[in-house]
C-alpha positions in Angstrom: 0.0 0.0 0.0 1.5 3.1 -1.2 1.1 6.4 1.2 2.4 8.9 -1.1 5.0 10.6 -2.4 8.2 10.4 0.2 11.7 12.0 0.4 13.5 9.2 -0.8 11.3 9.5 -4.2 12.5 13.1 -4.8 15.5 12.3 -4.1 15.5 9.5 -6.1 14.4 11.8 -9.1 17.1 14.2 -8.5 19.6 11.6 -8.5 18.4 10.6 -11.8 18.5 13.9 -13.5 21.5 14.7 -11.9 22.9 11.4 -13.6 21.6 12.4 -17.0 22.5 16.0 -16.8 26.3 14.7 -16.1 26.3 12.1 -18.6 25.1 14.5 -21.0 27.3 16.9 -20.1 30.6 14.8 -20.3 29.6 12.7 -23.1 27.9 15.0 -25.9 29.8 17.2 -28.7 27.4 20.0 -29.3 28.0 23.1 -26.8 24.0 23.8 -26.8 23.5 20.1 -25.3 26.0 20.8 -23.1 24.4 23.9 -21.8 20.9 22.1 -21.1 22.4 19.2 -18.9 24.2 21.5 -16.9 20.9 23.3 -16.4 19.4 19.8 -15.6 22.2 19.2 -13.3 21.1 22.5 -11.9 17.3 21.7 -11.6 18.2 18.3 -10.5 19.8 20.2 -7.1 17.2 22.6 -6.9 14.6 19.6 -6.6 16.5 17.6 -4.0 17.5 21.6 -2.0 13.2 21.6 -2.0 12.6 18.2 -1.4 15.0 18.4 1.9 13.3 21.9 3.0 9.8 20.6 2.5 10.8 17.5 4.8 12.0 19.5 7.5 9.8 22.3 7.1 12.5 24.7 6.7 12.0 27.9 4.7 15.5 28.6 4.2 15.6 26.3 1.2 13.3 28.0 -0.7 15.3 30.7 -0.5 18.3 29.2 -2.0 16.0 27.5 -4.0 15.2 31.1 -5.9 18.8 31.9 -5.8 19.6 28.5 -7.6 17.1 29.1 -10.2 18.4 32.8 -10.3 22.0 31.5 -10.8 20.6 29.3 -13.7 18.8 32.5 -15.6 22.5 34.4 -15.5 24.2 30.9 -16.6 22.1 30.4 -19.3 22.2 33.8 -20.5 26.0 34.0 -20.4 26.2 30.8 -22.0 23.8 31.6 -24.8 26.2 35.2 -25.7 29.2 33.0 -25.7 27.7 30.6 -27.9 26.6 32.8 -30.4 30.3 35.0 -30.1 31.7 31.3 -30.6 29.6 30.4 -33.1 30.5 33.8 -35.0 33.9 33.4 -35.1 34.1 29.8 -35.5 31.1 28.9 -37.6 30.6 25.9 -35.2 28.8 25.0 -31.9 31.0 21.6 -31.2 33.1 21.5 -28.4 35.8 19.5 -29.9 36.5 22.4 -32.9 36.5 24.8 -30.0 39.7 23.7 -27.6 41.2 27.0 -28.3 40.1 30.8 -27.3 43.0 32.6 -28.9 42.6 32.0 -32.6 
Protein backbone atom coordinates (compact mmCIF):
# COMPACT_ATOMS: atom_id res chain seq x y z
CA UNK A 1 0.00 0.00 0.00
CA UNK A 2 1.47 3.14 -1.19
CA UNK A 3 1.10 6.44 1.22
CA UNK A 4 2.36 8.89 -1.13
CA UNK A 5 5.04 10.64 -2.42
CA UNK A 6 8.19 10.45 0.21
CA UNK A 7 11.68 12.01 0.39
CA UNK A 8 13.46 9.22 -0.79
CA UNK A 9 11.29 9.46 -4.18
CA UNK A 10 12.45 13.11 -4.82
CA UNK A 11 15.47 12.31 -4.10
CA UNK A 12 15.54 9.54 -6.11
CA UNK A 13 14.40 11.81 -9.07
CA UNK A 14 17.08 14.19 -8.46
CA UNK A 15 19.62 11.65 -8.46
CA UNK A 16 18.40 10.60 -11.80
CA UNK A 17 18.49 13.93 -13.54
CA UNK A 18 21.50 14.70 -11.90
CA UNK A 19 22.88 11.38 -13.56
CA UNK A 20 21.55 12.44 -17.04
CA UNK A 21 22.54 15.95 -16.82
CA UNK A 22 26.31 14.69 -16.05
CA UNK A 23 26.33 12.11 -18.60
CA UNK A 24 25.10 14.45 -21.04
CA UNK A 25 27.32 16.94 -20.12
CA UNK A 26 30.63 14.78 -20.25
CA UNK A 27 29.63 12.75 -23.15
CA UNK A 28 27.94 15.00 -25.94
CA UNK A 29 29.83 17.25 -28.73
CA UNK A 30 27.41 20.05 -29.29
CA UNK A 31 28.02 23.13 -26.79
CA UNK A 32 24.04 23.83 -26.79
CA UNK A 33 23.52 20.05 -25.27
CA UNK A 34 26.02 20.81 -23.15
CA UNK A 35 24.35 23.90 -21.84
CA UNK A 36 20.91 22.11 -21.15
CA UNK A 37 22.44 19.18 -18.90
CA UNK A 38 24.18 21.48 -16.90
CA UNK A 39 20.86 23.34 -16.37
CA UNK A 40 19.35 19.76 -15.62
CA UNK A 41 22.21 19.20 -13.31
CA UNK A 42 21.07 22.53 -11.90
CA UNK A 43 17.30 21.73 -11.56
CA UNK A 44 18.17 18.28 -10.51
CA UNK A 45 19.78 20.21 -7.09
CA UNK A 46 17.23 22.63 -6.86
CA UNK A 47 14.57 19.56 -6.56
CA UNK A 48 16.53 17.61 -4.01
CA UNK A 49 17.52 21.55 -2.05
CA UNK A 50 13.23 21.56 -1.97
CA UNK A 51 12.62 18.20 -1.38
CA UNK A 52 14.98 18.40 1.88
CA UNK A 53 13.34 21.94 2.97
CA UNK A 54 9.81 20.64 2.53
CA UNK A 55 10.81 17.47 4.82
CA UNK A 56 12.04 19.50 7.50
CA UNK A 57 9.83 22.35 7.10
CA UNK A 58 12.46 24.73 6.70
CA UNK A 59 11.98 27.85 4.65
CA UNK A 60 15.49 28.64 4.20
CA UNK A 61 15.63 26.29 1.17
CA UNK A 62 13.33 28.04 -0.74
CA UNK A 63 15.27 30.74 -0.47
CA UNK A 64 18.27 29.20 -1.97
CA UNK A 65 16.04 27.47 -4.01
CA UNK A 66 15.19 31.06 -5.94
CA UNK A 67 18.85 31.85 -5.80
CA UNK A 68 19.62 28.51 -7.58
CA UNK A 69 17.12 29.08 -10.16
CA UNK A 70 18.42 32.77 -10.34
CA UNK A 71 22.02 31.49 -10.82
CA UNK A 72 20.64 29.31 -13.65
CA UNK A 73 18.82 32.47 -15.59
CA UNK A 74 22.53 34.37 -15.47
CA UNK A 75 24.15 30.90 -16.55
CA UNK A 76 22.09 30.44 -19.33
CA UNK A 77 22.22 33.76 -20.50
CA UNK A 78 26.01 33.99 -20.43
CA UNK A 79 26.20 30.82 -22.02
CA UNK A 80 23.75 31.58 -24.81
CA UNK A 81 26.20 35.17 -25.67
CA UNK A 82 29.21 33.00 -25.69
CA UNK A 83 27.65 30.64 -27.93
CA UNK A 84 26.60 32.82 -30.41
CA UNK A 85 30.35 35.03 -30.10
CA UNK A 86 31.68 31.29 -30.60
CA UNK A 87 29.62 30.36 -33.12
CA UNK A 88 30.55 33.80 -34.97
CA UNK A 89 33.92 33.38 -35.08
CA UNK A 90 34.09 29.78 -35.47
CA UNK A 91 31.14 28.87 -37.56
CA UNK A 92 30.63 25.88 -35.17
CA UNK A 93 28.85 24.97 -31.93
CA UNK A 94 30.98 21.57 -31.20
CA UNK A 95 33.07 21.47 -28.37
CA UNK A 96 35.79 19.46 -29.86
CA UNK A 97 36.49 22.36 -32.89
CA UNK A 98 36.46 24.78 -30.03
CA UNK A 99 39.68 23.71 -27.63
CA UNK A 100 41.22 27.03 -28.29
CA UNK A 101 40.09 30.84 -27.32
CA UNK A 102 42.98 32.63 -28.88
CA UNK A 103 42.61 32.01 -32.59
Amino acid sequence: MMHGITLQHYLVLAAALFAIGALGAVVRRNILVVFMSIELMFAAACLALLAFSRWNLLPQGRAAAIFIIAVMAAEAAVGLSLVVAMYRRRRTIYVDEMRLLRD
